[in-house]
N, C-alpha and C positions, 0 to 999 in steps of 0.2 A: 670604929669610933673610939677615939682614945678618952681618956677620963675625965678633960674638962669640957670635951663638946656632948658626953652621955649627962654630966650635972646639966649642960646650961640647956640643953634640950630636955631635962624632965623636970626641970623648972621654970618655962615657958611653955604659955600656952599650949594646947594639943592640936594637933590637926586634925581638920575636919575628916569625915568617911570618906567623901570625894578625893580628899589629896592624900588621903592613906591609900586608897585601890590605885591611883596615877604613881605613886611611887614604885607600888608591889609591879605593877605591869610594867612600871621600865625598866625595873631589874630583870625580870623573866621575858620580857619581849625586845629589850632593846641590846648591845654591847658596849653603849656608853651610859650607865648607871653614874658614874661619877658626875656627870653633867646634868644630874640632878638638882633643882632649887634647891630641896631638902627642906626640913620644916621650921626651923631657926631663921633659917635667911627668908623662907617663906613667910612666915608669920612682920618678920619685919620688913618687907616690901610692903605687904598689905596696911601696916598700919603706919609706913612712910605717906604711900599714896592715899591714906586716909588723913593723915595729917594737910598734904596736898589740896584735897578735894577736887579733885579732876572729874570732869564732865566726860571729855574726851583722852584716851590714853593710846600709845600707837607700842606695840611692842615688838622688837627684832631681832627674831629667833625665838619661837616656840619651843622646840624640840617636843616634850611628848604635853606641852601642855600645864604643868603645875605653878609657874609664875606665872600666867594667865590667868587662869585661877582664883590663883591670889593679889592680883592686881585689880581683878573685875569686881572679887567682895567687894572690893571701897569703891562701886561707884555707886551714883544715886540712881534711882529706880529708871530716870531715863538717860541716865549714860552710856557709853558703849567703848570697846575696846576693837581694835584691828590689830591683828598679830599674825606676822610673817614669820614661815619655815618654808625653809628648800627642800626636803624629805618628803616627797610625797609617801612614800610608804608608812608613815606614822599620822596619816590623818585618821584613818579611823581611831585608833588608839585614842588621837587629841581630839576628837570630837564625842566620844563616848565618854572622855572624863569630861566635858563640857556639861553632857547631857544631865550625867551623874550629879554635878555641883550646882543644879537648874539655871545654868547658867548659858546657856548654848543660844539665848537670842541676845542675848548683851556683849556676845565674842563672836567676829567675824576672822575667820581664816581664811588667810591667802598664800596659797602653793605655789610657788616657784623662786628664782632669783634673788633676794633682798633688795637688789642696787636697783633691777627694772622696776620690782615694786614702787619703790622708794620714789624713783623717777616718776612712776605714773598719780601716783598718789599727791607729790609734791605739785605736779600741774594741773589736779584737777583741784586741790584745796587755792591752788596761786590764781588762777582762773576762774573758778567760782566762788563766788561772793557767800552763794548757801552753803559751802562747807563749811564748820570750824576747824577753827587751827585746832591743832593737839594743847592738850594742858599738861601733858604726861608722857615723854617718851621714854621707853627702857630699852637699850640697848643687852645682847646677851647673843650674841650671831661669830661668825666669821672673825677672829680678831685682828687678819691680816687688812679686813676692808674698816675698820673702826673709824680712821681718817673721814674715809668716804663715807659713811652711814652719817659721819656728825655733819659735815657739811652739805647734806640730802635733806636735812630733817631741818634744821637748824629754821631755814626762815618758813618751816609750817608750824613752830611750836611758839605759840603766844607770848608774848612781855609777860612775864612772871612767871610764864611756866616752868617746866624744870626734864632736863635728861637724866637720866641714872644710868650708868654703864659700867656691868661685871667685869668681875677678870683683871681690874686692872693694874693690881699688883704682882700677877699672873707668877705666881709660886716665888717671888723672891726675885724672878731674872729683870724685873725693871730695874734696878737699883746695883744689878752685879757690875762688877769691872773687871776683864771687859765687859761689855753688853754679850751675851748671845745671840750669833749671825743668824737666827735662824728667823724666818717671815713675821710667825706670830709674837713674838716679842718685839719687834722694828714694829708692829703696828700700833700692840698695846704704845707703846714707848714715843711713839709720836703722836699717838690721839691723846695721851697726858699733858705732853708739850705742850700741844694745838689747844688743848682748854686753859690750859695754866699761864698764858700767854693772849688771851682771848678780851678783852677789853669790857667786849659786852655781855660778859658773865661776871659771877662767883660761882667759886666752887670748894669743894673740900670733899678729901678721899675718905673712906669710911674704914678702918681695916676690917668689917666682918667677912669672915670666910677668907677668899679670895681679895676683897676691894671692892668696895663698889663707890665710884664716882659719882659725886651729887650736885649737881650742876643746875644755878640754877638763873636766868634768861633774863638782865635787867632791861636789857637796850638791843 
């Protein structure tokens, strides 16, 4: 942590017990720590999606659980959140910090694929009439499939609701010249296109962190 993310993290809010044990354990149990929310960017989802006020939020890519979390604080007592990871080897870990942050009836996890997810979820909210649409989708998964997650999601998420999607200044390489040939920068780099070019949106990129794209569902 260099010196201006140790000020702006001890001068923003602290994080809660629950998201401090979900961090310690994905250092010590995981190999990708870096892909951690972190409590900065945490603290400010939470109180994006509480600006929001989402009933229903769908999120893509768990990993071990701490944007969950902090997306779920902001719901109302009867809202609820579904959030996709492919790792099944990290669901206890992400259901024991659920448990932890008394949050584990308001977040539903689901183990496998993103894209079948997505698919299956997408036809039973287009199909039944008693699902809601999402109010809140956060993207944070796979960044070669980003294309595909936004056009999955897109007609389950209501007129005014809104996508948020990480990563998407992805260390600098969107913006290099040339581009870097490698998958996950062609995907960040066309799921920007694809919303910036998008008619029935607004959006605007956020530089915290990484980026986060804020997107948000007029038509």
């Amino acid at each position: 942590m260099n010196a201006s993310e140790k000020y702006i993290e001890d001068h923003s809010t602290r994080q809660t017990e629950a998201l401090e044990w979900i961090g310690k354990q994905t250092h010590i149990r995981t190999n990708h720590a870096r892909m951690l929310t972190g409590a900065v960017q945490g603290r400010f989802l939470k109180m994006l999606a509480e600006a929001v006020s989402p009933k229903n939020i769908l999120e893509i890519g768990t990993f071990t659980g701490y944007s969950s979390v902090c997306l779920a604080m902001a719901l109302p007592e009867n809202g609820h959140l579904d959030t996709l990871e492919v790792n099944d080897e990290l669901e206890d870990l992400i259901l024991e910090g659920f448990r932890r942050a008394g949050l584990e009836k308001k977040i539903s996890l689901i183990v496998g694929d993103a894209r079948k997810s997505l698919e299956r979820l997408r036809q039973e909210i287009l199909h039944d009439k008693t699902r809601p649409e999402y109010d809140l989708v956060y993207i944070d998964a796979n960044k070669r499939e980003y294309p595909e997650y936004y056009r999955l999601v897109f007609d389950i998420v209501k007129k005014g609701g809104y996508i948020m999607a990480d990563n998407v200044l992805w260390d600098g390489k969107v913006y290099q010249d040339p581009l870097p040939a490698d998958r996950q920068t062609a995907g960040i780099t066309a799921f920007n296109d694809m919303v910036a070019a998008d008619p029935r949106t607004e959006s605007v990129i956020i530089p915290v962190r990484d980026g986060l794209n804020f997107i948000r569902k007029i038509r």
